[in-house]
C-alpha positions as CSV (number, residue, x, y, z in Angstrom):
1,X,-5.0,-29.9,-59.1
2,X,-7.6,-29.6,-56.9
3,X,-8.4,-26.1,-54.4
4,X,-10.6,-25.9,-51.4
5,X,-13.0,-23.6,-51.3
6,X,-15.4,-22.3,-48.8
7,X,-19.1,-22.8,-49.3
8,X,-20.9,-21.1,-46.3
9,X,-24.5,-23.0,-45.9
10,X,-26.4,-19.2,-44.3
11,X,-29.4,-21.2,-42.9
12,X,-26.6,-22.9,-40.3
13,X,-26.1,-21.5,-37.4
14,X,-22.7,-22.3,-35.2
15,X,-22.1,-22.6,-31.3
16,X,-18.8,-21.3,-30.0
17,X,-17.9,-23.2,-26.6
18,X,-14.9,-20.7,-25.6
19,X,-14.3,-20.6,-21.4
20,X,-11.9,-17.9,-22.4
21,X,-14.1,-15.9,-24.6
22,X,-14.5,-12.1,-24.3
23,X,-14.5,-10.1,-22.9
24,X,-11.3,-12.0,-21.0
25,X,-8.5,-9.4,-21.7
26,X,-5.9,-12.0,-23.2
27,X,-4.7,-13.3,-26.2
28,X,-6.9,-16.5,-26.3
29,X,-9.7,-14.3,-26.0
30,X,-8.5,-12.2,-29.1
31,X,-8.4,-15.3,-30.9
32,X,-11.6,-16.6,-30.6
33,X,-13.1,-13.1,-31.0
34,X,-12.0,-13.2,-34.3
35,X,-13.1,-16.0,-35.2
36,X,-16.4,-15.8,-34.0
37,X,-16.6,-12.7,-36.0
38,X,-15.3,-14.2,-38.5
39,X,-18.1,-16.8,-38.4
40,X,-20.8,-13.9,-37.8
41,X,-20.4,-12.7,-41.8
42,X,-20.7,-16.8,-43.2
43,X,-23.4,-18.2,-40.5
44,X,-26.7,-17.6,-40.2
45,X,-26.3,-17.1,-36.2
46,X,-23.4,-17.5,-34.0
47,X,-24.0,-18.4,-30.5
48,X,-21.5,-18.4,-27.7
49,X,-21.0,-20.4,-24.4
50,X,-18.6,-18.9,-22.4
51,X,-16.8,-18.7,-18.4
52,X,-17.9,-15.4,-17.0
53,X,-14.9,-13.9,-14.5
54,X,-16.5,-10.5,-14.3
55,X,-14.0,-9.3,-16.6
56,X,-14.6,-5.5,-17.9
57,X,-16.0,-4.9,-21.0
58,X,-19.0,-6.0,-23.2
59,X,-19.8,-9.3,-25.4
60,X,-19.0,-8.8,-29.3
61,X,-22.5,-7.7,-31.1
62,X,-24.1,-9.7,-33.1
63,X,-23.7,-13.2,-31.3
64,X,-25.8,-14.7,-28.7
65,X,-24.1,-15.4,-25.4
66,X,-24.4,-16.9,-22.7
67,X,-21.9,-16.8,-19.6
68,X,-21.5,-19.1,-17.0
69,X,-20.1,-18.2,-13.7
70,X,-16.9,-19.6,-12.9
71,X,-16.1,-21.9,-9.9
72,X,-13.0,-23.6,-10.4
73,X,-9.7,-24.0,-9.0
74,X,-8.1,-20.2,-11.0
75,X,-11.2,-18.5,-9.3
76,X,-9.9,-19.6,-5.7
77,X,-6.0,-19.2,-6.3
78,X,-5.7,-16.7,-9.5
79,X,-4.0,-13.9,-9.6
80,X,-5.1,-10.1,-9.9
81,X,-4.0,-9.4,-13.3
82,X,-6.1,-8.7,-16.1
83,X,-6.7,-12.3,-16.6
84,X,-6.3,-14.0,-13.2
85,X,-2.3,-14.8,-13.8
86,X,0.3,-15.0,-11.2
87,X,3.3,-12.5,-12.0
88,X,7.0,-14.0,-12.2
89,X,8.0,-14.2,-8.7
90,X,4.9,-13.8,-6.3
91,X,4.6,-15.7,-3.5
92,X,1.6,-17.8,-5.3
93,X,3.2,-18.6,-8.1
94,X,6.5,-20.0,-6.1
95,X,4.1,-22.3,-4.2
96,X,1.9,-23.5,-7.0
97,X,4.6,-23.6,-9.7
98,X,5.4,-27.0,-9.4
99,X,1.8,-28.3,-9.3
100,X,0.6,-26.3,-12.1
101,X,1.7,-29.5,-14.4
102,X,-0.3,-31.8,-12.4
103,X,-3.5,-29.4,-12.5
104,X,-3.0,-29.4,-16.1
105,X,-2.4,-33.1,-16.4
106,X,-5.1,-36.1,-17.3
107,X,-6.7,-37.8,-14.8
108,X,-6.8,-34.6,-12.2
109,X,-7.5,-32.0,-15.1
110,X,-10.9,-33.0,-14.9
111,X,-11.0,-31.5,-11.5
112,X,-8.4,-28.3,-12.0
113,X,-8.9,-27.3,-15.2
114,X,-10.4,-24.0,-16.2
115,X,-14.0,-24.0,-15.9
116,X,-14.1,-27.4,-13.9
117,X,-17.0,-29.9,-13.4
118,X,-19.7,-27.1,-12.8
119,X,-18.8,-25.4,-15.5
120,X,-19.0,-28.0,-18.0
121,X,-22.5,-29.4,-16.5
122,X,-23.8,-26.3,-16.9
123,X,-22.5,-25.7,-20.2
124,X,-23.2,-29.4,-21.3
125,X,-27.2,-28.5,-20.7
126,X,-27.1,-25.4,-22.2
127,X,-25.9,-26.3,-25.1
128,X,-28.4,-29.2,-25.6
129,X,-30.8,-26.7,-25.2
130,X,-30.0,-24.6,-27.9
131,X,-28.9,-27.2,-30.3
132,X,-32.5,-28.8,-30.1
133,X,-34.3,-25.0,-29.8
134,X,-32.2,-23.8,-32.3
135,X,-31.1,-26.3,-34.9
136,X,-27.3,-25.8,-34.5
137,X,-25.0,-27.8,-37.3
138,X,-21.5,-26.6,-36.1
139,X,-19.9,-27.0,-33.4
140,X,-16.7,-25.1,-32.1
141,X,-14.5,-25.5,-29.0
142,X,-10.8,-24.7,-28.2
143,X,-7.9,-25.7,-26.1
144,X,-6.7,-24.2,-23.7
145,X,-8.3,-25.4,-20.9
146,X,-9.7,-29.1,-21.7
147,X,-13.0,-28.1,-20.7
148,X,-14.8,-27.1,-23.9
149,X,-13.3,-30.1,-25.8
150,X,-14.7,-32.5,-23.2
151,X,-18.0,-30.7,-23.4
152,X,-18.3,-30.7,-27.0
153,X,-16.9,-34.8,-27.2
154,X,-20.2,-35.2,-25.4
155,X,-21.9,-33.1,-27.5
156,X,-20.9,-35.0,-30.3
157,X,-22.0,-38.5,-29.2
158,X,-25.2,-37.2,-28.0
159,X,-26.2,-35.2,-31.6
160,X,-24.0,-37.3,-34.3
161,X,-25.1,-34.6,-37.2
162,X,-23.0,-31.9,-35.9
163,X,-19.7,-30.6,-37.3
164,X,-16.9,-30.5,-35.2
165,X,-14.5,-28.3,-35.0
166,X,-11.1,-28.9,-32.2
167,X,-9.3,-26.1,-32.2
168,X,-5.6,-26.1,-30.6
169,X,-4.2,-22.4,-29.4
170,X,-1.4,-24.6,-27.7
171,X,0.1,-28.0,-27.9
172,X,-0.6,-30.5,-25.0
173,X,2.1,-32.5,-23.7
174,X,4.3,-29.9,-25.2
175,X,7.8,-31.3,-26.0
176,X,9.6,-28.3,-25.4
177,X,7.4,-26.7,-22.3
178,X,7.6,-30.2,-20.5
179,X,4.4,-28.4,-19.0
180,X,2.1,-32.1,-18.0
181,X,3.0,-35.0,-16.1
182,X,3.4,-38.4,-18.0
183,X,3.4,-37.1,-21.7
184,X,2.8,-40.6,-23.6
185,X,-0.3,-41.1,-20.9
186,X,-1.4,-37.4,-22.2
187,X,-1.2,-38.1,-25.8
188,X,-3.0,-41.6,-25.4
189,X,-5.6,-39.3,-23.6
190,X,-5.8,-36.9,-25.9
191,X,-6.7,-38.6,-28.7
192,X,-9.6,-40.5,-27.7
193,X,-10.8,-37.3,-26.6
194,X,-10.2,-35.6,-30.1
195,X,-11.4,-38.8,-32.2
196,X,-14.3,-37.6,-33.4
197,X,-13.8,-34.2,-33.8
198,X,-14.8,-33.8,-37.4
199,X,-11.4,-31.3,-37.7
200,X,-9.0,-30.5,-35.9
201,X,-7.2,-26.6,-36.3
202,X,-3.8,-25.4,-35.2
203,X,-2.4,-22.0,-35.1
204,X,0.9,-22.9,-37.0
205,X,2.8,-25.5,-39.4
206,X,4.8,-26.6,-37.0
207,X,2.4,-27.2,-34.1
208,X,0.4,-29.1,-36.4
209,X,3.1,-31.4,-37.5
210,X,2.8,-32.5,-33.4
211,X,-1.2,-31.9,-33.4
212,X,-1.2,-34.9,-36.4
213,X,0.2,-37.5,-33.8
214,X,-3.1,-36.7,-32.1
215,X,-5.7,-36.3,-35.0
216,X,-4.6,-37.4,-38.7
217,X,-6.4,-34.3,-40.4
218,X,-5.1,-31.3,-38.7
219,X,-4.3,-28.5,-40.6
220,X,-3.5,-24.6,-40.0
221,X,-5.9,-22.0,-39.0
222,X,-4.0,-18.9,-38.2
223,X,-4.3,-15.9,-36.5
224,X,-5.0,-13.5,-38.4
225,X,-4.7,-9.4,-39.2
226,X,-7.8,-7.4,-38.8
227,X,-6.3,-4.4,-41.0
228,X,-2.8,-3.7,-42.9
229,X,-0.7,-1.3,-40.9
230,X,0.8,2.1,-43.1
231,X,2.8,1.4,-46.0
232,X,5.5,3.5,-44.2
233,X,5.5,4.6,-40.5
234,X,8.0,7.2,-38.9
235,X,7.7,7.7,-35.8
236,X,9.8,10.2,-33.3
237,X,11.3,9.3,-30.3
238,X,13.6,11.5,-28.4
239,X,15.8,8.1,-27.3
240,X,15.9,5.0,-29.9
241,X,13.2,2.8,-28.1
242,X,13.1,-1.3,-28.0
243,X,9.7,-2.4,-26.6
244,X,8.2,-5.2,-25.8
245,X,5.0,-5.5,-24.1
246,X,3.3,-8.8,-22.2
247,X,4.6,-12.2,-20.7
248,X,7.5,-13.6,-20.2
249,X,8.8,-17.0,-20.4
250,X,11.5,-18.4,-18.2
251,X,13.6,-21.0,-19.4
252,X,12.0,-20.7,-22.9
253,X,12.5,-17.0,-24.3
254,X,15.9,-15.6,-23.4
255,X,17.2,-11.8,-23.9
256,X,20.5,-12.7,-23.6
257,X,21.6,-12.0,-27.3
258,X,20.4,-8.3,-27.0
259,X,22.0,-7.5,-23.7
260,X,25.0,-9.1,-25.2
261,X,24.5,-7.1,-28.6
262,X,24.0,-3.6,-26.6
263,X,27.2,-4.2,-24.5
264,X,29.3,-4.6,-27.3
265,X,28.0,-1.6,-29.2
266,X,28.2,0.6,-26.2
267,X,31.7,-0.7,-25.7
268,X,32.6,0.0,-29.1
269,X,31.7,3.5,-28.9
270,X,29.2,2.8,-31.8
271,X,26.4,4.0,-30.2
272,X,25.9,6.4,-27.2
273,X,24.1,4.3,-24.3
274,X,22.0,7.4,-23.1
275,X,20.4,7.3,-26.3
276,X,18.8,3.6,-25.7
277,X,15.7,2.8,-23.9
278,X,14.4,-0.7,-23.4
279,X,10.6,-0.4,-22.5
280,X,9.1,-3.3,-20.8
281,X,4.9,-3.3,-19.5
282,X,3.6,-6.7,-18.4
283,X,2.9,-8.7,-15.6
284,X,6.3,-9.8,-15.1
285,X,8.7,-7.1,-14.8
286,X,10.8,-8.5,-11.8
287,X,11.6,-10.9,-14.4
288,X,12.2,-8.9,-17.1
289,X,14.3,-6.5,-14.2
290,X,16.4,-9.7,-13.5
291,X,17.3,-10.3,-17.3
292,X,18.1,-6.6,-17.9
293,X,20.5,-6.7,-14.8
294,X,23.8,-6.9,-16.8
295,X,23.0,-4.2,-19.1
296,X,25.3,-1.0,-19.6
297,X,24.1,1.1,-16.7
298,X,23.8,4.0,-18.7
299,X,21.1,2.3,-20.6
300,X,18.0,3.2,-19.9
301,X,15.3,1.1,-18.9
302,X,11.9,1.6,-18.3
303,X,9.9,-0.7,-16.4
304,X,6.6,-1.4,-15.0
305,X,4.0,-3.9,-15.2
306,X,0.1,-4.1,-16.2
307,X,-0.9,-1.7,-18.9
308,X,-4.1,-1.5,-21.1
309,X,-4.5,-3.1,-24.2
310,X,-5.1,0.1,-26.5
311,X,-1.9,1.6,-23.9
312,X,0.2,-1.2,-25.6
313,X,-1.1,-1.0,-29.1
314,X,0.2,2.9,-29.0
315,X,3.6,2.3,-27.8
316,X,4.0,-0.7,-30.0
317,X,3.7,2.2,-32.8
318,X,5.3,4.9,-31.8
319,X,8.6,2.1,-31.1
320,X,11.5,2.0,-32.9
321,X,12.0,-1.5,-32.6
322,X,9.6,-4.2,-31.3
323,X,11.5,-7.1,-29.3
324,X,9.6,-10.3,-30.1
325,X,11.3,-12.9,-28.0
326,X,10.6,-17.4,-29.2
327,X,11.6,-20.4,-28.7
328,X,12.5,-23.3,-30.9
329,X,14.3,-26.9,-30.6
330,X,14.8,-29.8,-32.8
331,X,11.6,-30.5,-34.9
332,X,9.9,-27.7,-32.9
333,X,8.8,-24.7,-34.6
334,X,6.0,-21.9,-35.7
335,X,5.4,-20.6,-32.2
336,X,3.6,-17.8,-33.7
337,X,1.9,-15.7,-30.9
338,X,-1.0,-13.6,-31.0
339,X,1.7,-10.9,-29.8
340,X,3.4,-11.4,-33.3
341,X,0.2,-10.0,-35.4
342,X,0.1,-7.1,-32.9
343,X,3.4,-6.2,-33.9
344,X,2.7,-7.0,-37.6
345,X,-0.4,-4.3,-37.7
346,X,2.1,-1.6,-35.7
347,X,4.4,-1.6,-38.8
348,X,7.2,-1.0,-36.8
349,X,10.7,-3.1,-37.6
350,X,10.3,-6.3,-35.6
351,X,13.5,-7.7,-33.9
352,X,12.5,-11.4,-33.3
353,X,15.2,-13.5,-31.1
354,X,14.5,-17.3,-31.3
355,X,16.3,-18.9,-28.0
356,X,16.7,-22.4,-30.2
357,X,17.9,-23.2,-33.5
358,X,15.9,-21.1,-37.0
359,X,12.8,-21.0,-37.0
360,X,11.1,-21.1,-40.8
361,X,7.8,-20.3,-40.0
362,X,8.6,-17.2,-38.2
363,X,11.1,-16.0,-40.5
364,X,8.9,-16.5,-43.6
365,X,6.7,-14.0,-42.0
366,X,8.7,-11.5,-40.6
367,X,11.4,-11.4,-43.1
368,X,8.6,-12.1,-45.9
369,X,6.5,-9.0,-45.6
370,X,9.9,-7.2,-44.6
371,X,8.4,-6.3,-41.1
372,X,11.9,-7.1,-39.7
373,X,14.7,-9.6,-39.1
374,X,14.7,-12.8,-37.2
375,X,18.2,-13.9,-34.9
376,X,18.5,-17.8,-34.0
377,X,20.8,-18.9,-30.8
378,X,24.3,-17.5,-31.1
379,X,23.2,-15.6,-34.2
380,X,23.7,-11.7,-33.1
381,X,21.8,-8.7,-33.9
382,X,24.6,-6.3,-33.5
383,X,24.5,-5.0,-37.0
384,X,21.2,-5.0,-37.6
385,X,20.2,-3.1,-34.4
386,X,23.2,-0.5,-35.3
387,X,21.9,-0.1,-38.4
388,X,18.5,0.6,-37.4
389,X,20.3,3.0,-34.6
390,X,22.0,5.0,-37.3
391,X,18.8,5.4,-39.2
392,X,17.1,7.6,-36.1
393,X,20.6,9.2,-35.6
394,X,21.1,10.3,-38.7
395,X,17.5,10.9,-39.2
396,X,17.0,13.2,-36.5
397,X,14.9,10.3,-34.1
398,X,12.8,8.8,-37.0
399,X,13.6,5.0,-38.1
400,X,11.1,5.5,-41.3
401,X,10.1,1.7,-42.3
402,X,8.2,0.2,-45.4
403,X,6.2,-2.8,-45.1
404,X,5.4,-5.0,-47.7
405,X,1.8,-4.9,-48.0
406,X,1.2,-7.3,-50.7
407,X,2.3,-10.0,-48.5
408,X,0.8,-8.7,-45.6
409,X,-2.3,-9.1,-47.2
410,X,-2.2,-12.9,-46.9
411,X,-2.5,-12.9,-43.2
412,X,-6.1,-10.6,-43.6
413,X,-8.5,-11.8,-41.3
414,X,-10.7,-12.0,-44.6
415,X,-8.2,-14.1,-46.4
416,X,-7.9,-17.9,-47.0
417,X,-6.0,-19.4,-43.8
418,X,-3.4,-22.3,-44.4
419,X,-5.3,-25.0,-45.6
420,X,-8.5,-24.1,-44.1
421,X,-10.6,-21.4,-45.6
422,X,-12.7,-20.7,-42.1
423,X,-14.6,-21.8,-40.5
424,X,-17.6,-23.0,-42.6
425,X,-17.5,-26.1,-44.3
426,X,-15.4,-26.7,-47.4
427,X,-15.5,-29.0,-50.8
428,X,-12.9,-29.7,-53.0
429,X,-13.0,-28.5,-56.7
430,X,-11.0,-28.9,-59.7
């Protein structure tokens, strides 16, 4: 039985092509942090091309970078949020809703993308630069937007030697997010584009059962965990918090089984309503306001919108439950969100509601390294929540909770991903 194995070459040196690199505060940018860091310890040098929307904050040491002002269609019409998105219900978002689909459709993508034509010009001749300055080998570039991908296709063609890596943080011409125009036209599309990427990574099983219709070899790269949470954490709250912290999803994540599951306890007289508190900071709390509507009304609920990224990561551990809301369908699965490995490192019990039937992926890793429970469509969490309830009654406002750290350990940043083993180059041994 053969194993694949990574053999880091440290005279190459690697070019990251990332329009949503850091310092953008959002989870794209996490992603491709870490793996850029990741490539820093097993490359010689790591250089980085990347959009520059005068985001706070510094580039990661170590890595040369170079940012390229962007002029695109987000610059013009983007939202003031942390990374230039429209909250649920502003007057921007009503009017460009239904033409976000089109921007993000082939042909007119190639005009409304992220980044745009000047930005890939200017990041097309940068990069030949340092590829013939530098003696780059490897290649990386990452969807979303299409920008980097078409930049590196060309980069390809032009310099034949180099290694390509496509990496996919979403699916396009999702089946489920119905989020392009003419999906067969996009596919088509998308795999010339992809042809000769040399391989082809996807954050999850499932997407990459759909990413193979597109590229025959791809496999799963994962996000990963920097560090292991506690082995226990116990943290006290005066009220039994739920808390969930970013975007929201219309039409695909749905609350409807915990409003539901807090009625009927309330109703039951199983637990007192004054001593629940659903915390909500993102960019759309009108949203999250609108689902929380039908809730007991002596529930509380606290609500308010942007919030810093170490301001999250505290409340996320001192909560006594972390809501983790998915989606799911027929053949559609492992929507595993960089919010999911935040809540993984907080330790704190994770109560993951999949609007859709099970999701295996997701359960696997939840219920696997016993970091919480996972509830399908019409599956409630009643008992588990009043479980969890009684536990920081009866244990004067602490819900203490043990993690199982062995399998936590298999989602380490330093670990072996799916069937990749990073980003440098692997061999197969016996």
């Amino acid at each position: 039985m053969s194993n694949t194995l990574s053999t880091p070459v440290p005279a190459e040196k690697i070019l990251f092509l990332t329009n949503y690199f850091p310092p953008r505060p959002a989870v794209a940018g996490r992603r491709l942090g870490q793996l850029a860091t990741w490539a820093r310890n097993h490359y010689k040098e790591v250089f980085v091309i990347r959009g520059d929307r005068k985001f706070d904050g510094e580039d990661l040491p170590g890595m040369r970078v170079t940012a390229l002002p962007a002029r695109d269609l987000r610059t013009l019409v983007g939202g003031k949020g942390p990374a230039g998105t429209l909250p649920y219900g502003s007057y921007r978002r009503k009017l460009s809703g239904p033409l976000l689909s089109l921007r993000q459709s082939f042909p007119f993508l190639y005009l409304t993308e992220d980044g745009g034509p000047l930005y890939r010009r200017a990041a097309y001749r940068e990069a030949v630069r340092l590829i013939g300055q530098e003696g780059i080998t490897t290649l990386f570039s990452s969807f979303r937007p299409w920008s980097d991908h078409l930049v590196a296709r060309r980069l390809k063609n032009r310099f034949p030697h180099l290694h390509w890596i496509a990496d996919f943080r979403d699916l396009h011409a999702d089946p489920v997010r119905q989020d392009v125009w003419w999906p067969r036209l996009q596919r088509w599309w998308a795999r010339r584009i992809i042809a000769s990427a040399d391989e082809v990574w996807g954050v999850s099983e499932g997407q990459v059962q759909h990413l193979r219709d597109l590229h025959p070899g791809a496999t799963v790269r994962r996000n990963r965990l920097i560090a292991l949470p506690p082995a226990t954490t116990s943290p006290h709250t005066d009220r039994f918090t739920i808390v969930y912290t970013g975007s929201l999803y219309p039409d695909l994540q749905s609350i409807e089984s915990l409003v539901r599951a807090l009625n009927t306890l309330v109703t039951a007289g199983s637990v007192d309503p004054g001593d629940i508190e659903l915390i909500y900071r993102g960019k759309d709390d009108t949203l999250w306001a609108e689902w929380t509507a039908s809730l007991h009304p002596s529930i509380n609920c606290n609500t308010r919108s942007y919030i810093a990224p170490a301001s999250a990561q505290k409340m996320q551990e001192e909560a006594q439950l972390l809501l983790l809301l998915n989606w799911s369908a027929e053949n559609y699965y492992g929507v595993l969100t960089a919010k999911l490995y935040d809540y993984l490192a907080a330790g704190r019990p994770i109560l993951a509601l999949v609007n859709g039937p099970t999701d295996p992926e997701l359960t696997e890793i939840i219920e696997g390294t016993h970091t919480g429970r996972t509830f399908a469509t019409r599956k409630s969490p009643a008992d588990w929540i009043l479980g969890c309830y009684q536990q920081w009654r009866d244990g004067g406002g602490t819900v203490p909770w043990s993690v199982n750290l062995k399998r936590m350990a298999e989602y380490l940043e330093s670990e072996p991903v799916g069937k990749n083993t990073g980003v440098s180059r692997s061999v197969e041994t016996t």
